[in-house]
C-alpha positions in Angstrom: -98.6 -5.5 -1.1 -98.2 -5.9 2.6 -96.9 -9.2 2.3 -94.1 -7.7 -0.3 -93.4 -5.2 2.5 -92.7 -7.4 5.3 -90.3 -9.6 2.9 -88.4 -6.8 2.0 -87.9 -5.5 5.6 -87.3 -8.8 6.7 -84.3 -9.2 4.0 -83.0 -5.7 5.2 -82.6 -7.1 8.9 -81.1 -10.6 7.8 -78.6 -8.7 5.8 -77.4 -5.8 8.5 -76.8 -9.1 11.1 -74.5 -10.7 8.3 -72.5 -7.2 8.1 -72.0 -6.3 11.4 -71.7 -9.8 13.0 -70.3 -12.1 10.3 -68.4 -10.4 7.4 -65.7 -9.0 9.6 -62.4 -8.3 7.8 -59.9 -10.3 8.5 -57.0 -8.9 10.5 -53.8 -7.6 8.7 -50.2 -9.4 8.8 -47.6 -7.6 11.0 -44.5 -6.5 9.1 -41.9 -9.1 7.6 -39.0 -9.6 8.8 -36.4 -8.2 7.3 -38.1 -6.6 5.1 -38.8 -2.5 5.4 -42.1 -1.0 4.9 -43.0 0.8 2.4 -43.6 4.9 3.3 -44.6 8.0 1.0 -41.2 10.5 0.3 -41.9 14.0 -1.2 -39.0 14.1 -4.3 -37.6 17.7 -3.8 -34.2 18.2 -5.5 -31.6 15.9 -5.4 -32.0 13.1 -3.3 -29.9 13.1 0.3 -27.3 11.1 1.2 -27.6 7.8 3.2 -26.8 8.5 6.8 -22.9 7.6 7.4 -22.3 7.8 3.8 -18.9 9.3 2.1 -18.9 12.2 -0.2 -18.0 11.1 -3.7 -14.6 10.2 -5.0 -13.0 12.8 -7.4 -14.7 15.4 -5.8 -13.9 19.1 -6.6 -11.9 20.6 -4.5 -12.8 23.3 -2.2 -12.4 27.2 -3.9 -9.5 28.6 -2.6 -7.1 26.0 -1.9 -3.9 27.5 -2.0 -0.8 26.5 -4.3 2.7 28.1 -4.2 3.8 31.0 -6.6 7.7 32.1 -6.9 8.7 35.9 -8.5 12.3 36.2 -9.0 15.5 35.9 -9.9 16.2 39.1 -7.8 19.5 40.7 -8.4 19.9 42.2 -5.1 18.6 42.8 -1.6 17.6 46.6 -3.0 15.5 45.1 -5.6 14.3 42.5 -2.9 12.9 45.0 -0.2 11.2 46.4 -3.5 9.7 43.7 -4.5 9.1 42.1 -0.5 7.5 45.5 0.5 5.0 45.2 -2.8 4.0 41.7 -1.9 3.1 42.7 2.0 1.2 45.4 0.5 -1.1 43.5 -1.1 -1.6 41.2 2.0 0.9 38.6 0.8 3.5 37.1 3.8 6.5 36.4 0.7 9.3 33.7 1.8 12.6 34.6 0.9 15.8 31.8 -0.4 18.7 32.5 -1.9 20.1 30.5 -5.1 23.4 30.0 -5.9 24.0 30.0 -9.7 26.8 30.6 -12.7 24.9 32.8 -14.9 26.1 32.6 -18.7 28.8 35.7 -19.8 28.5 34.7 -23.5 30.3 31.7 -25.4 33.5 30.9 -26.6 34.7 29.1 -29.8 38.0 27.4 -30.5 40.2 25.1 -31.5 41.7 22.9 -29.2 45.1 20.9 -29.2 47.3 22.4 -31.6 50.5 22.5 -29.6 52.6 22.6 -32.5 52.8 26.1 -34.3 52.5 24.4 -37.2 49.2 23.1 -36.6 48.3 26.5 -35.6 49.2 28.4 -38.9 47.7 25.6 -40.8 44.3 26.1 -39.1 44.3 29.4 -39.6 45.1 29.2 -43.1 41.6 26.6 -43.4 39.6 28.9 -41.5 40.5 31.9 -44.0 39.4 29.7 -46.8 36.2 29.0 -45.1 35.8 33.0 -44.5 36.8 32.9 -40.7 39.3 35.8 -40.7 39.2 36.6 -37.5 40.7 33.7 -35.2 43.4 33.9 -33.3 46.4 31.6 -31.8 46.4 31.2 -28.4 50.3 30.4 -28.1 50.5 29.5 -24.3 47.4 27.3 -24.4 47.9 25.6 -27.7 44.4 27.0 -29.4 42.9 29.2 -31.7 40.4 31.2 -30.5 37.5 31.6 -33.3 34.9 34.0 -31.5 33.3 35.5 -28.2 29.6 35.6 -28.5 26.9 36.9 -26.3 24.4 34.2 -27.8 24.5 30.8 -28.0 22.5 30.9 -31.4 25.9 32.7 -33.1 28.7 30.6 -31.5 26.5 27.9 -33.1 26.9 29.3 -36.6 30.5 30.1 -36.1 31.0 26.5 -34.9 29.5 25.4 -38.6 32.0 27.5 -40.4 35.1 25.9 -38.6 33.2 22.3 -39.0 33.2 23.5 -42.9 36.8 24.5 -42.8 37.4 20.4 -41.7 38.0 21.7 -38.0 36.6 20.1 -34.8 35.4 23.5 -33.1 34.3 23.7 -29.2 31.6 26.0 -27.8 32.4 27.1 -23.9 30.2 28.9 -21.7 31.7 32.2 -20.1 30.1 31.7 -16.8 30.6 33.6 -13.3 28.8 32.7 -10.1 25.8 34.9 -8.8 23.4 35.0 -6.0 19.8 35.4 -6.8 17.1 35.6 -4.4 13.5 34.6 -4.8 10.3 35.3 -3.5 7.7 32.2 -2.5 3.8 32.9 -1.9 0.5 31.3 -1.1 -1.9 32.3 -3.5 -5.5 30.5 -4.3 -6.0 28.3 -7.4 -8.6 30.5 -8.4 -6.2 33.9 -7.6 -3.3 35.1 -10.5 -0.3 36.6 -8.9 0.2 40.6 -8.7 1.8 41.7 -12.0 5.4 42.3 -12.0 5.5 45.5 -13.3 3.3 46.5 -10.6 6.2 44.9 -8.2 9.0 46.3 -9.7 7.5 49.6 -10.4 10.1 52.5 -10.6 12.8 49.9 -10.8 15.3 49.9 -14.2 15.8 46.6 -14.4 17.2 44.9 -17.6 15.7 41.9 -17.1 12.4 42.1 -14.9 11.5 39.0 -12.7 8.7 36.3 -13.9 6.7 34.6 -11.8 6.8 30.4 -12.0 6.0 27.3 -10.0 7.9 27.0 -6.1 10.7 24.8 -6.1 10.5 21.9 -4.8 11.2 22.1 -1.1 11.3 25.7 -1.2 11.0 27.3 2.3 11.7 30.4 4.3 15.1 30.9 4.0 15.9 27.8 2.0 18.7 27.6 -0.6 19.0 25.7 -3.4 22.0 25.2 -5.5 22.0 25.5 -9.1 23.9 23.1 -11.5 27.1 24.9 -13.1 27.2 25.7 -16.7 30.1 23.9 -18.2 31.7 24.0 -21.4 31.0 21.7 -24.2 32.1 20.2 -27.2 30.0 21.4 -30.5 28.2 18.2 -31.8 
């Protein structure tokens, strides 16, 4: 029993020299190059951009950007101090131009070229077949006036009754030249513009304003010319 003792200290001593002098572990490899260690992250929300990086394309833009909004025509400078004086109310700085235009009287139809009174009486005669009873020779000007209208959509129809009477009619626009003015303001994409009839409020207009898009190269100031309305020739 002794003897079993001894042996089994004995082992205990030979093995606690071959721990703590032989089996050392060997010593660990330094970091390779170009290679990054690895490290523990914590994953909290979205991940953060690499340093230096760019935000990405087709981004959203930024609340609030502001776009141009124009209000008009305005008839005149009372209805424009109206209108200017509502839009500084509200905090708005407007930008006044002026546009030259021909606005539209109504629209003409007649017969042209019949310089021969002949011709003249003949027409007539067609159109009073066709039920057009009311046209007229214009002696001095060799034509036959058919009709004045205020809309385009009648001189159209009267236009198809002299094209049934086997007459080539001609629609004209009755124009005369006007100056409108026009309000420009910055207002945020998000933003609607004021309501006109809160603008023109106490104003008996026939036509009230509308609100649209800026013109291109509108500015403070700035006029723009509008093309004339010319006659044409009924297809």
């Amino acid at each position: 029993m002794r003897a079993l003792l001894l042996t089994l200290a004995l082992a205990n001593l030979l093995f606690f020299g071959w721990s703590y002098w032989i089996d050392k572990p060997a010593a660990g490899r330094g970091p390779i190059a170009g290679v990054a260690p690895l490290r523990l992250v914590t994953v909290s929300g979205a991940p953060a951009p690499a340093a230096g990086g760019s935000a990405a394309a087709g981004a959203t833009p930024a609340p609030g950007a502001a776009r141009c909004a124009s209000i008009g025509p305005l008839a005149d400078e009372v209805v424009a101090s109206v209108v200017g004086t509502a839009l500084r109310a509200r905090n708005y700085t407007p930008r006044q131009r002026t546009v030259q235009s021909d606005l539209t009287d109504g629209y003409w139809v007649y017969i042209d070229n019949l310089r021969d009174a002949n011709a003249r009486e003949q027409a007539l005669r067609r159109l009073a077949r066709a039920g057009v009873r009311d046209a007229a020779p214009l002696v001095n000007s060799g034509q036959v006036s058919v009709g004045l209208f205020s809309a385009q959509a009648g001189a159209n129809l009267r236009a198809a009754a002299v094209r049934a009477a086997g007459l080539e009619p001609v629609i004209e626009a009755r124009t005369h030249p006007a100056r409108e003015i026009w309000f420009d303001v910055d207002l945020a994409t998000d933003t609607p513009p004021p309501s006109v009839n809160a603008l023109v409020q106490g104003l008996n207009l026939p036509t009230p304003p509308a609100w649209g898009a800026c013109a291109a190269g509108a500015g403070s100031g700035s006029q723009a010319a509008a093309p004339p309305v010319s006659g044409s020739r009924a297809q």
